[in-house]
Every structure is written in structure tokens, then in C-alpha cells.
RORO-769980 format. One record per residue (C-alpha): residue number from 1; x, y, z. Coordinates in steps of 0.5 Angstrom, whole numbers. Layout:
N
<node resi="NUM" u="X" v="Y" w="Z"/>
...
END
This chain:
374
<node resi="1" u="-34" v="24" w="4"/>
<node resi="2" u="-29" v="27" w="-2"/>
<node resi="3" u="-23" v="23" w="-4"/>
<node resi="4" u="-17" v="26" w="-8"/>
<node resi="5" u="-15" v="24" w="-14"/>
<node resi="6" u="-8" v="23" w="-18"/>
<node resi="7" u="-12" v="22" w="-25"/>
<node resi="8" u="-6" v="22" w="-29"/>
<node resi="9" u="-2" v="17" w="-26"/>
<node resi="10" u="-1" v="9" w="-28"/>
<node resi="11" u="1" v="6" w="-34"/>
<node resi="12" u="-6" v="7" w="-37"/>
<node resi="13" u="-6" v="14" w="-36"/>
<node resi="14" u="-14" v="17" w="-34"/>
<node resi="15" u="-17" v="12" w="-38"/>
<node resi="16" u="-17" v="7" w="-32"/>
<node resi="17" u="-17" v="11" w="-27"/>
<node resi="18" u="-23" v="16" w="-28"/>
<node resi="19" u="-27" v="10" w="-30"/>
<node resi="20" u="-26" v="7" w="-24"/>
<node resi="21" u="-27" v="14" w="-20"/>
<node resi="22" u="-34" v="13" w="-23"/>
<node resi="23" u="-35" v="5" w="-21"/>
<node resi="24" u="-33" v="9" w="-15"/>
<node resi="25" u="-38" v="14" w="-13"/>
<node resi="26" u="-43" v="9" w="-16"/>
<node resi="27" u="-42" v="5" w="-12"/>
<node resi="28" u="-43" v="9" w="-5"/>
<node resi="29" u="-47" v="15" w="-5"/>
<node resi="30" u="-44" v="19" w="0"/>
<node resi="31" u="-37" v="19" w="-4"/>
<node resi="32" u="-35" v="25" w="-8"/>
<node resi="33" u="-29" v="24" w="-12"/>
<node resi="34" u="-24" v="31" w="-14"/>
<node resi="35" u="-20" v="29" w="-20"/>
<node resi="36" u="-13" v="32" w="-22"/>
<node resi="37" u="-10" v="34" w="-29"/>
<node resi="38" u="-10" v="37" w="-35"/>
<node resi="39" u="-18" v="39" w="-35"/>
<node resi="40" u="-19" v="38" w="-43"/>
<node resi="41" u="-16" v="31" w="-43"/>
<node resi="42" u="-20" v="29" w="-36"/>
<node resi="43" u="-27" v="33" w="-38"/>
<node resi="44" u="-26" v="28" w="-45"/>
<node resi="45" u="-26" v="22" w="-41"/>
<node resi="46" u="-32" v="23" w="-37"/>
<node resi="47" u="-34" v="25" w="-43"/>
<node resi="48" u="-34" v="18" w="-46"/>
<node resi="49" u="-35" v="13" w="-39"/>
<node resi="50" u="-41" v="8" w="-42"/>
<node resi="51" u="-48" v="9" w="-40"/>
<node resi="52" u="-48" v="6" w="-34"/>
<node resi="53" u="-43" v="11" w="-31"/>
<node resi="54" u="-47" v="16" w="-33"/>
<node resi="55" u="-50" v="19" w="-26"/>
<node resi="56" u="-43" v="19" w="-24"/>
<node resi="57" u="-40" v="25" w="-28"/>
<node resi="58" u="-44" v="30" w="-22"/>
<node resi="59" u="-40" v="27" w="-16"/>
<node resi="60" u="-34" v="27" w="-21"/>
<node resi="61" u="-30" v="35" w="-19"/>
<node resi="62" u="-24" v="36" w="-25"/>
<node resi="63" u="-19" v="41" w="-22"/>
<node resi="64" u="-13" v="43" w="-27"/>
<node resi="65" u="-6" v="42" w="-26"/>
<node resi="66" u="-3" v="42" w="-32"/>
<node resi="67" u="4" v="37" w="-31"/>
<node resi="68" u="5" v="30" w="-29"/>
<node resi="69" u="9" v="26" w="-25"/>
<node resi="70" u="13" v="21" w="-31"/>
<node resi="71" u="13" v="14" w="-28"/>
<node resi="72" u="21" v="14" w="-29"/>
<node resi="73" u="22" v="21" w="-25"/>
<node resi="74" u="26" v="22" w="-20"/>
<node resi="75" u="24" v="24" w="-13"/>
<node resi="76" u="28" v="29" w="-13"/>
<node resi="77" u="27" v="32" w="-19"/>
<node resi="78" u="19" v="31" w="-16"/>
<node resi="79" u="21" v="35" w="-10"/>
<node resi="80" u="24" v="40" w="-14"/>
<node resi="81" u="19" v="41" w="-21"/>
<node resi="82" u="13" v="38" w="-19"/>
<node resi="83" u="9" v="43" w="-16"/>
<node resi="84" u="4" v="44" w="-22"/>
<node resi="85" u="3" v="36" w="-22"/>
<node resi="86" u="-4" v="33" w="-21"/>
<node resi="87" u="1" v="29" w="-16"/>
<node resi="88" u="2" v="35" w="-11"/>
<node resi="89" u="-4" v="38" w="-13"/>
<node resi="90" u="-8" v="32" w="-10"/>
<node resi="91" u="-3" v="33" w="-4"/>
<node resi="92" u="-5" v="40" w="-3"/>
<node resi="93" u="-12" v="38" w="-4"/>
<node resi="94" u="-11" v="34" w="3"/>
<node resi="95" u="-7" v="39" w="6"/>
<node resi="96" u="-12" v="44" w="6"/>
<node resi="97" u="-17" v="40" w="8"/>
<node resi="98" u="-21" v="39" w="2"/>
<node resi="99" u="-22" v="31" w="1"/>
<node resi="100" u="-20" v="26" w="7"/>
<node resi="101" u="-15" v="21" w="3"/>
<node resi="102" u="-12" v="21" w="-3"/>
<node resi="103" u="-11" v="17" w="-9"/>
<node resi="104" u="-5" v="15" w="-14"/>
<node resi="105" u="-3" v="11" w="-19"/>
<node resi="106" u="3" v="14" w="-20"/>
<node resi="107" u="11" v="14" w="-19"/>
<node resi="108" u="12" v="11" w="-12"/>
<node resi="109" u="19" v="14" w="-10"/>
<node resi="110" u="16" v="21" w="-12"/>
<node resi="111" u="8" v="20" w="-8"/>
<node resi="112" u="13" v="17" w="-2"/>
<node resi="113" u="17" v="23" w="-2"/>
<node resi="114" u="11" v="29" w="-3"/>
<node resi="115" u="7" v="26" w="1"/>
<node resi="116" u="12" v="27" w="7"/>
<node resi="117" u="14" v="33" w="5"/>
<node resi="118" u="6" v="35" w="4"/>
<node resi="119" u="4" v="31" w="10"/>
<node resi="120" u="9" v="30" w="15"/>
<node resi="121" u="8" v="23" w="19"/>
<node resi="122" u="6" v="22" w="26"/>
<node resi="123" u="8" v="18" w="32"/>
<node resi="124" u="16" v="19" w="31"/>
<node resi="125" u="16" v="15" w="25"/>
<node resi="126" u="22" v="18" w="22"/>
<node resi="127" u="20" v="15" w="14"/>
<node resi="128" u="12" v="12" w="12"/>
<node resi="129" u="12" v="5" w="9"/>
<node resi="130" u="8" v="2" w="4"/>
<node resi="131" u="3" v="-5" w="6"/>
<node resi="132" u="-2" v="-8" w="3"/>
<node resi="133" u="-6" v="-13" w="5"/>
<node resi="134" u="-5" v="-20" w="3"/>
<node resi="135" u="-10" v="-26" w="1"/>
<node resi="136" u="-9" v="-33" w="7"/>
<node resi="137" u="-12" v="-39" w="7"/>
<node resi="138" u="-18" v="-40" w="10"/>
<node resi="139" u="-21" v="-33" w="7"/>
<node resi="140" u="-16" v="-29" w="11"/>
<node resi="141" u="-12" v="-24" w="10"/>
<node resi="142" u="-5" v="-22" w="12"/>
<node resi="143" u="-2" v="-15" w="13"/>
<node resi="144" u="5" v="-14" w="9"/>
<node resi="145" u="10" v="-9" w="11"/>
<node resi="146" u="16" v="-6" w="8"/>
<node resi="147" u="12" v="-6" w="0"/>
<node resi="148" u="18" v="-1" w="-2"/>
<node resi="149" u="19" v="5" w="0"/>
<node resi="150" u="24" v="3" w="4"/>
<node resi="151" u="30" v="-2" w="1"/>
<node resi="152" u="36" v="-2" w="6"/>
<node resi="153" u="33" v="-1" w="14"/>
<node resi="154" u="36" v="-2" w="22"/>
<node resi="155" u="32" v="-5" w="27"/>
<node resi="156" u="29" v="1" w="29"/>
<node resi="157" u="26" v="2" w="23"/>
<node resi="158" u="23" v="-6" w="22"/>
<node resi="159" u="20" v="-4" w="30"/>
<node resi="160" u="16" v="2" w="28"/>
<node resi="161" u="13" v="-3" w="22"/>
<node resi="162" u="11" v="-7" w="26"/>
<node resi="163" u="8" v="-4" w="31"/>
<node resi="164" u="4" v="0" w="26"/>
<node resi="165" u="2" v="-7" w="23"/>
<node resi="166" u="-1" v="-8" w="29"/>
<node resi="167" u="-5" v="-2" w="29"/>
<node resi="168" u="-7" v="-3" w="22"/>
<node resi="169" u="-9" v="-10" w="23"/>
<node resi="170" u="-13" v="-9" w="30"/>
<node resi="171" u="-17" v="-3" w="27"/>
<node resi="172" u="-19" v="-4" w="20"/>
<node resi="173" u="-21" v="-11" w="22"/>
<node resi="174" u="-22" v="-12" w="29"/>
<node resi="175" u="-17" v="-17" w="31"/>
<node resi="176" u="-16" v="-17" w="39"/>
<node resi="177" u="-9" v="-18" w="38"/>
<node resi="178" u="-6" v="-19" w="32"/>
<node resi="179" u="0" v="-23" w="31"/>
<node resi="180" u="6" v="-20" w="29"/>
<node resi="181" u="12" v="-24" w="25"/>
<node resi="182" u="19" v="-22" w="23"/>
<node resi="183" u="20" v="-25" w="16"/>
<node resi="184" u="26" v="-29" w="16"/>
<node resi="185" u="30" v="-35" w="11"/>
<node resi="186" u="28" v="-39" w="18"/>
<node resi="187" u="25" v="-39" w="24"/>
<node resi="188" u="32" v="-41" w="28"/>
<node resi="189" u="34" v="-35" w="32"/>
<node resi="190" u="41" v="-36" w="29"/>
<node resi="191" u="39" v="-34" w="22"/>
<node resi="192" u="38" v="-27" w="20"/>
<node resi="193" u="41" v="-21" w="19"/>
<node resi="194" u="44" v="-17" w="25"/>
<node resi="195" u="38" v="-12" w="24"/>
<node resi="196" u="33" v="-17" w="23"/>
<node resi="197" u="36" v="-21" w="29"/>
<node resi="198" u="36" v="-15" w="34"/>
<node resi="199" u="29" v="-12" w="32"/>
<node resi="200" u="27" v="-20" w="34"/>
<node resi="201" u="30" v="-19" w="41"/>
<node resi="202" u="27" v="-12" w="42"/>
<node resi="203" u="20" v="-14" w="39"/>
<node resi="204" u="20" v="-20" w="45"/>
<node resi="205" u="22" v="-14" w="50"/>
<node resi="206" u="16" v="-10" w="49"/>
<node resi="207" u="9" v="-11" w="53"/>
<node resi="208" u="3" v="-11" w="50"/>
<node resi="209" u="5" v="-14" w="43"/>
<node resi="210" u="3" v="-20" w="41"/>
<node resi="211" u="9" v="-22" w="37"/>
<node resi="212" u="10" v="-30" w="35"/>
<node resi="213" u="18" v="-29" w="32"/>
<node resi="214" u="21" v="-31" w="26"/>
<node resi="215" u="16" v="-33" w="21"/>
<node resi="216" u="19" v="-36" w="13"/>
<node resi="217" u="16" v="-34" w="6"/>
<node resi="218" u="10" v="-39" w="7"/>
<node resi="219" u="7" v="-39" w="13"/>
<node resi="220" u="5" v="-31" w="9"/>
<node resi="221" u="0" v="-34" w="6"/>
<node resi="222" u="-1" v="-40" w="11"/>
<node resi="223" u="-5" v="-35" w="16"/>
<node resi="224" u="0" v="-35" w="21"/>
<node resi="225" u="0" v="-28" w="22"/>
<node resi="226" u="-4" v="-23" w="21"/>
<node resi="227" u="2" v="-17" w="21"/>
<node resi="228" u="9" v="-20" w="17"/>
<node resi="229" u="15" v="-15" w="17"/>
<node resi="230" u="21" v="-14" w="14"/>
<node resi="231" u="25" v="-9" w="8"/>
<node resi="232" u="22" v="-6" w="2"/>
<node resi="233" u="27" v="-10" w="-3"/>
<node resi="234" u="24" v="-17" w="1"/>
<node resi="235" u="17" v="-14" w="1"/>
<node resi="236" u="17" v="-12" w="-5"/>
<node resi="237" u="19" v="-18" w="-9"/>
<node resi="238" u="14" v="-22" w="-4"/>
<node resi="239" u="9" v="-18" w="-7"/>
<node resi="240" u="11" v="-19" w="-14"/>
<node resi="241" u="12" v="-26" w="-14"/>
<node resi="242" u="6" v="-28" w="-10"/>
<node resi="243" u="2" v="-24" w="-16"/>
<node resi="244" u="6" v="-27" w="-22"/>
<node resi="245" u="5" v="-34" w="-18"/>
<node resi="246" u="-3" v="-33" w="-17"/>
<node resi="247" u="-4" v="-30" w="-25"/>
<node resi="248" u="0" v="-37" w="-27"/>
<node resi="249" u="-4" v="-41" w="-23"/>
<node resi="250" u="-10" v="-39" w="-26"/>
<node resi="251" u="-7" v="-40" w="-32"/>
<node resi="252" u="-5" v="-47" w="-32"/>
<node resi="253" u="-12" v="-49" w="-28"/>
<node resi="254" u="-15" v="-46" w="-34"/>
<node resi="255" u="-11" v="-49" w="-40"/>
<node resi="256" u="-11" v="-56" w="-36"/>
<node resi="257" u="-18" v="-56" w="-38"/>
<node resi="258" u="-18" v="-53" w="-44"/>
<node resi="259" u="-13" v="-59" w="-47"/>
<node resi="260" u="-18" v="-64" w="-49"/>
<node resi="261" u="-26" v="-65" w="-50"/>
<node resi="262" u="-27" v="-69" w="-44"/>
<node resi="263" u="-23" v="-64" w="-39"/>
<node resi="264" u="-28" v="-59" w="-43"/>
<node resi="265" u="-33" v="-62" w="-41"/>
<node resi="266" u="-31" v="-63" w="-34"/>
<node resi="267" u="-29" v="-56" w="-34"/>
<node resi="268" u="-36" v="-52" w="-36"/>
<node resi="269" u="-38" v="-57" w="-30"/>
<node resi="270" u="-34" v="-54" w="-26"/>
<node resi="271" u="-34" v="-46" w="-29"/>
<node resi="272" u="-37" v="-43" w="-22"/>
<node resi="273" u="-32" v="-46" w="-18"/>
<node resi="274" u="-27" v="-43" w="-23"/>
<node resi="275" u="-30" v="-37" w="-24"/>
<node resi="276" u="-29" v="-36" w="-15"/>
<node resi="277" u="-22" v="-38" w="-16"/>
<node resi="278" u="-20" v="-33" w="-21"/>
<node resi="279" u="-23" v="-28" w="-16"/>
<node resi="280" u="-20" v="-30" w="-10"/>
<node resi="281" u="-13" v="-30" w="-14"/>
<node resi="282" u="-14" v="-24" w="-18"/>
<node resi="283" u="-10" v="-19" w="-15"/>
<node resi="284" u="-14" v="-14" w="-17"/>
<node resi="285" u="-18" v="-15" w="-11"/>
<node resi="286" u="-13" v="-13" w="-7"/>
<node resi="287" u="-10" v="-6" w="-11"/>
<node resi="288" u="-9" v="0" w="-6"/>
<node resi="289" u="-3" v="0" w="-2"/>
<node resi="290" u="-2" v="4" w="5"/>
<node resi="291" u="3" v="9" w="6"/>
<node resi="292" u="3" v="8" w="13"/>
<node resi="293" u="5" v="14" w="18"/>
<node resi="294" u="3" v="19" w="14"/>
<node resi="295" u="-1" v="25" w="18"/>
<node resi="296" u="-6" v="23" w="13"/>
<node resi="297" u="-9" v="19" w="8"/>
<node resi="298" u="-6" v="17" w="2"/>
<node resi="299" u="-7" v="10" w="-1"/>
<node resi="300" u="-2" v="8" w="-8"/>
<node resi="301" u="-6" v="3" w="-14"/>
<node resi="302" u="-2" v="-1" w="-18"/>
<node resi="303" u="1" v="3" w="-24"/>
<node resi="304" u="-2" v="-3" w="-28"/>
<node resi="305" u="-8" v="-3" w="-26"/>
<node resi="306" u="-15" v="-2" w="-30"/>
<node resi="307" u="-21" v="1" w="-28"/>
<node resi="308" u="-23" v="-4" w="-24"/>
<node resi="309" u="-17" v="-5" w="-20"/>
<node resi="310" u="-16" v="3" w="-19"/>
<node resi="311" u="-24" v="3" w="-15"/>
<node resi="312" u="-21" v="-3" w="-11"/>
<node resi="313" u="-16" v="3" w="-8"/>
<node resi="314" u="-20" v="9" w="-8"/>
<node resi="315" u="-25" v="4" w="-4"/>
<node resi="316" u="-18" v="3" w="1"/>
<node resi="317" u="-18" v="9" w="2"/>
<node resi="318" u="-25" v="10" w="3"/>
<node resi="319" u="-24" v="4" w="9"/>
<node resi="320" u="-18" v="8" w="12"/>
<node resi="321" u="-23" v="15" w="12"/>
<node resi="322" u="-28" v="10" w="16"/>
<node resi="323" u="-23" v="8" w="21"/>
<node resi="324" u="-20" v="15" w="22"/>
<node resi="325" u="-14" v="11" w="21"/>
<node resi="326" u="-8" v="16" w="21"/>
<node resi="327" u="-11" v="19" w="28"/>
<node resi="328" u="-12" v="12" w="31"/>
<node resi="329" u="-4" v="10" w="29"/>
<node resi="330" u="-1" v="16" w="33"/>
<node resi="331" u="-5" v="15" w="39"/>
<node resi="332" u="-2" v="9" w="39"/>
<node resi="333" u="4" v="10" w="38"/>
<node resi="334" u="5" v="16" w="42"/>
<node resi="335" u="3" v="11" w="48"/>
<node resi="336" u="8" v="6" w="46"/>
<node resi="337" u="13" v="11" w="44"/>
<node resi="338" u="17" v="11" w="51"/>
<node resi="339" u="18" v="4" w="51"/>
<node resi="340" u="20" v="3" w="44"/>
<node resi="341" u="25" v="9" w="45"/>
<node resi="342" u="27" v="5" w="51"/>
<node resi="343" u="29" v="-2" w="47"/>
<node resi="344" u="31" v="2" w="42"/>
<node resi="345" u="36" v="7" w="46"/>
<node resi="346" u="40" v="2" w="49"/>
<node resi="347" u="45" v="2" w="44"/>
<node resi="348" u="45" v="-5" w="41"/>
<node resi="349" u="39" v="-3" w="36"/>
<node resi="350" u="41" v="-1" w="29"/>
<node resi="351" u="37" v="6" w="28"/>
<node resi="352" u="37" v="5" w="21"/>
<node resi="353" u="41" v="13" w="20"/>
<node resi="354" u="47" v="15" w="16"/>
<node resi="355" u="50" v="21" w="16"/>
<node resi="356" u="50" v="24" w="10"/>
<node resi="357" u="54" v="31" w="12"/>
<node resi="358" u="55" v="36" w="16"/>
<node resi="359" u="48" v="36" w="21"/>
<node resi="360" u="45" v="32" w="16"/>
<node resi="361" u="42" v="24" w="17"/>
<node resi="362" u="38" v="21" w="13"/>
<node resi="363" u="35" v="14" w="13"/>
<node resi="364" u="39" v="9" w="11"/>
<node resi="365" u="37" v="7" w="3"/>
<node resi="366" u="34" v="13" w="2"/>
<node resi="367" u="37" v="14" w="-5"/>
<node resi="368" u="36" v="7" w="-7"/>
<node resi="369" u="29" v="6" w="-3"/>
<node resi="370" u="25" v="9" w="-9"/>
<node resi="371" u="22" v="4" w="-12"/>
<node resi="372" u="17" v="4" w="-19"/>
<node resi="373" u="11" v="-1" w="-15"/>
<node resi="374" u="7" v="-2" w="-21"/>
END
């Protein structure tokens, strides 16, 4: 399997993400990885990856481009001025066949709009979202979509989440029926926005799908649903603020037994259940997020992450190749497609669209959707 990567995107630069492509492939055999960049500066790095890398640099393939997509660059600018970036180069590495997924740490707004332009999507879905799967209790996990790519949507939109959630959650873990919610600040049918409100009508309206309504901010992690829908400005803020929540209660745990000898004491005793608490908490764990409805794979990393973090998210990518994902969503898709049109085309759903000029549309909060997920 080869997989694609952006080496020079996130804020530790090719640092983290050459040394997590190396844990990488050293993790699993069948993996070859193409890194992308300046070739000296990557060729340095593998140069330096510690002796217990060092059987990685033969699966580890530098390809040069010579600029790099900044963190605080605009789309726009991408689209017009970055086809020499490691970015676009790891994007048309997929486009012509060359690797099965790719990989970046990089700017969100600018990977977003290349990879639409490079990859275009599938099932008619207008605009890809970012999701990422989220811890819950009992060891689960729920899947999360809008994280970002899109900030102000119509119903019509939150539908095509939902029922790319779906698929995501029903192939990559094997759930029978997944159970979709829309999160809302109540789970009253009164509350909610209009766009929220009418995806909640339709979403009832279509056969097949396992929707349970409106679900609140803490039932995400309870193991209410497996798939929870809403906005990128919400999604995104829900995902930030469960990772800040999570590193603070790892702290707080770890300072109360710190704070005396007795609870020291106490602490060393209780190391190993600290030690799994800190790992089912890290966010780490959980690094590589999907642009779902790309006709093809790319998976974007935590501009933050260290090497450890970046290996989680080529291993989602890896997982995604696996499950032939991309082709399972547009089978779907195109099955359901007449009766999501159908729901949709009544004229009571908000179809997310604002015309922009003359015989020109473009989804609504395009311009504001391009958020920095780092």
C-alpha cells in the first residue's frame, strides 16, 4: 500500500511528520509512504530519525517540491499559487494513481479547497466535510461531522452528513445500523435553528436510516449515537473544547496526587490505571480526521501534532484504503440520492446555496468555511 504525504505541513514542520511516516511503516510491512517537499531539508530528516527507525528510510520515497502551503494562507491564494507546493504535489500523487490516500498537517482551508479541485467528490455532494471519530463511554466511539470545512449550512447540506456518517460509521466499524443525531441545544422539537429544524423533518422522512433526533452536547460522549451531525463552526468548537476539557483532566488527576506524600503514595499505587487513563484521554489517539466525499482519500492531522500523533493519522488513512471507503460512499450514495433529492426538492429545505453573480452559486459560508484546524 503507498500513501501520500504532505511532509512539510503542521507547526512542527517535517520533524513530526517524517518521523511518524517512519513509525509508520515500521509498524506495518505492506506500507510504503512518498513524502513531499524541499528534498535536502527531507533527506536531513531521515537522516537523523533514531536507530530504531532506521530500517524505515528504504519504504520512505522523497519526491521534491519546492514550496509550502503556509498555515495562514489563504485558499484562494492555494488554488492560484500552489501548484509547486508539497500540498498539490501529494494531491496529484493521488490523482494519478500513484498512492492510495493522502496525508496532510497542513493548512485546512487550502487542503479542503485542492483536494476538491484535484479530486472532485462523489454521490452529488456538493462541498466534502471533515469528521473524526470521537471517544465515548463504554470504549466506543462516535463519529463527528461538520469539524470545520463548512461554518454556515442549509439542511440540505447537514443531510448529505448524515448520511455520509452513516456509511462511514456502518463500514469502517461494522455497525448494522448506526444511529444518527442531529446536535441541537435541546432535544425538544421546538428548539434549533430553521436549518437544523428542517434537516430533523427530513432526516425522519427518509427510509433505511436509523435516525434518533436531536441529541445535546452530552449525550456525544455518553455513546448515544454513534454518527452526530451539525455545522463546522459547532463541530469545530465541540472538537476543540473536548481536547482542552480532556488534557485539563488529565492534569487535575495527576496534580491531586501529587499535592501531598500520602496521595503520592496512593498515586504510584494507582500509576497503571493513570497511565491508561492518560491513553484513552490523549487526543493523540484519535489524530487524523476524513474529508468525507472526496473521490478519494485524504485524511488531515492536527497541525499540532508530534510524531506520534502524525502516525495515528497515516494509520486512518491506511484504515480507509482498507475499506475501499470512497467507493463504498458513492454506491451509497447514488442509491439514496433520488430520495434525499426528493426531501430536499419539496421546496421547504434550505439548500445551503447563495448566488454569488451572474450563473454563479457557491455554498453558503464558503468564504468563512476555511478553518485553521490545528
Amino acid at each position: 500500500m503507498r500513501i501520500a504525504v504532505d511532509a512539510m505541513g503542521g507547526d512542527l514542520g517535517p520533524r513530526a511528520t517524517v518521523a511518524g511516516a517512519a513509525s509508520a511503516v515500521m509498524a506495518d510491512p505492506d506500507l510504503e509512504i512518498r513524502l513531499f517537499g524541499p528534498a535536502a531539508r527531507l533527506e536531513d530528516e531521515i537522516s537523523r530519525l533514531p536507530r530504531s527507525l532506521a530500517a524505515a528510510p528504504s519504504r520512505l520515497h522523497v519526491t521534491h517540491a519546492p514550496d509550502v502551503v503556509r498555515q495562514d494562507q489563504r485558499p484562494a491564494q492555494a488554488l492560484r499559487h500552489g501548484q509547486d507546493s508539497s500540498m498539490a504535489a501529494m494531491l496529484d500523487c493521488l490523482v494519478h494513481g500513484e498512492a492510495e490516500a493522502g496525508v496532510s498537517a497542513g493548512n485546512t482551508g487550502a487542503l479542503m479547497a485542492l483536494s476538491r479541485r484535484a479530486l472532485g467528490t462523489v454521490g452529488g455532494v456538493p462541498r466534502p466535510a471533515i469528521s473524526t471519530a470521537i471517544p465515548t463511554r463504554g470504549e466506543g466511539r462516535c463519529y463527528l461531522l461538520d469539524l470545520g470545512a463548512n461554518v454556515d449550512v442549509g439542511a440540505a447540506r447537514l443531510i448529505d452528513f448524515a448520511l455520509m456518517g452513516e456509511v462511514m460509521s456502518r463500514q469502517m466499524d461494522g455497525l448494522a445500523h448506526p444511529r444518527v443525531a442531529l446536535l441541537n441545544v435541546g432535544v425538544e422539537g421546538t428548539k434549533g435553528t430553521v436549518s437544523v429544524q428542517q434537516a430533523d423533518e427530513a432526516l425522519r422522512r427518509l427510509s433505511g436510516l436509523n435516525y434518533i433526533g436531536f441529541i445535546e452536547g452530552d449525550g456525544i460522549f455518553s455513546g448515544e449515537a454513534d454518527v452526530v451531525v451539525c455545522d463546522g463552526f459547532v463541530g469545530n468548537a465541540v472538537l476543540k473544547a473536548s481536547e482542552g476539557l480532556a488534557r485539563m483532566l488529565v492534569h487535575r488527576v495527576q496534580a491531586t496526587f501529587d499535592a501531598h506524600w500520602t496521595s503520592r503514595l496512593v498515586g504510584l499505587l494507582a500509576r497503571p490505571a493513570l497511565a491508561r487513563l492518560r491513553r484513552e484521554l490523549d487526543p493523540v489517539r484519535y489524530n487524523g480526521a476524513s474529508l468525507l466525499g472526496l473521490d478519494g482519500i485524504v485524511i488531515k492531522s492536527h497541525g499540532s501534532a508530534d510524531a506520534a500523533g502524525f502516525r495515528f493519522a497515516v494509520a486512518r488513512a491506511v484504515q480507509e484504503v482498507r475499506h475501499a471507503l470512497p467507493g463504498r460512499l458513492a454506491e451509497e450514495l447514488e442509491l439514496r440520492r433520488s430520495a434525499v433529492d426528493s426531501v430536499v426538492g419539496d421546496g421547504r429545505i434550505d439548500s445551503g446555496s447563495r448566488i454569488l453573480g451572474p450563473g454563479v452559486k457557491e455554498s453558503v459560508g464558503t468564504a468563512a468555511s476555511q478553518q485553521e484546524q490545528r
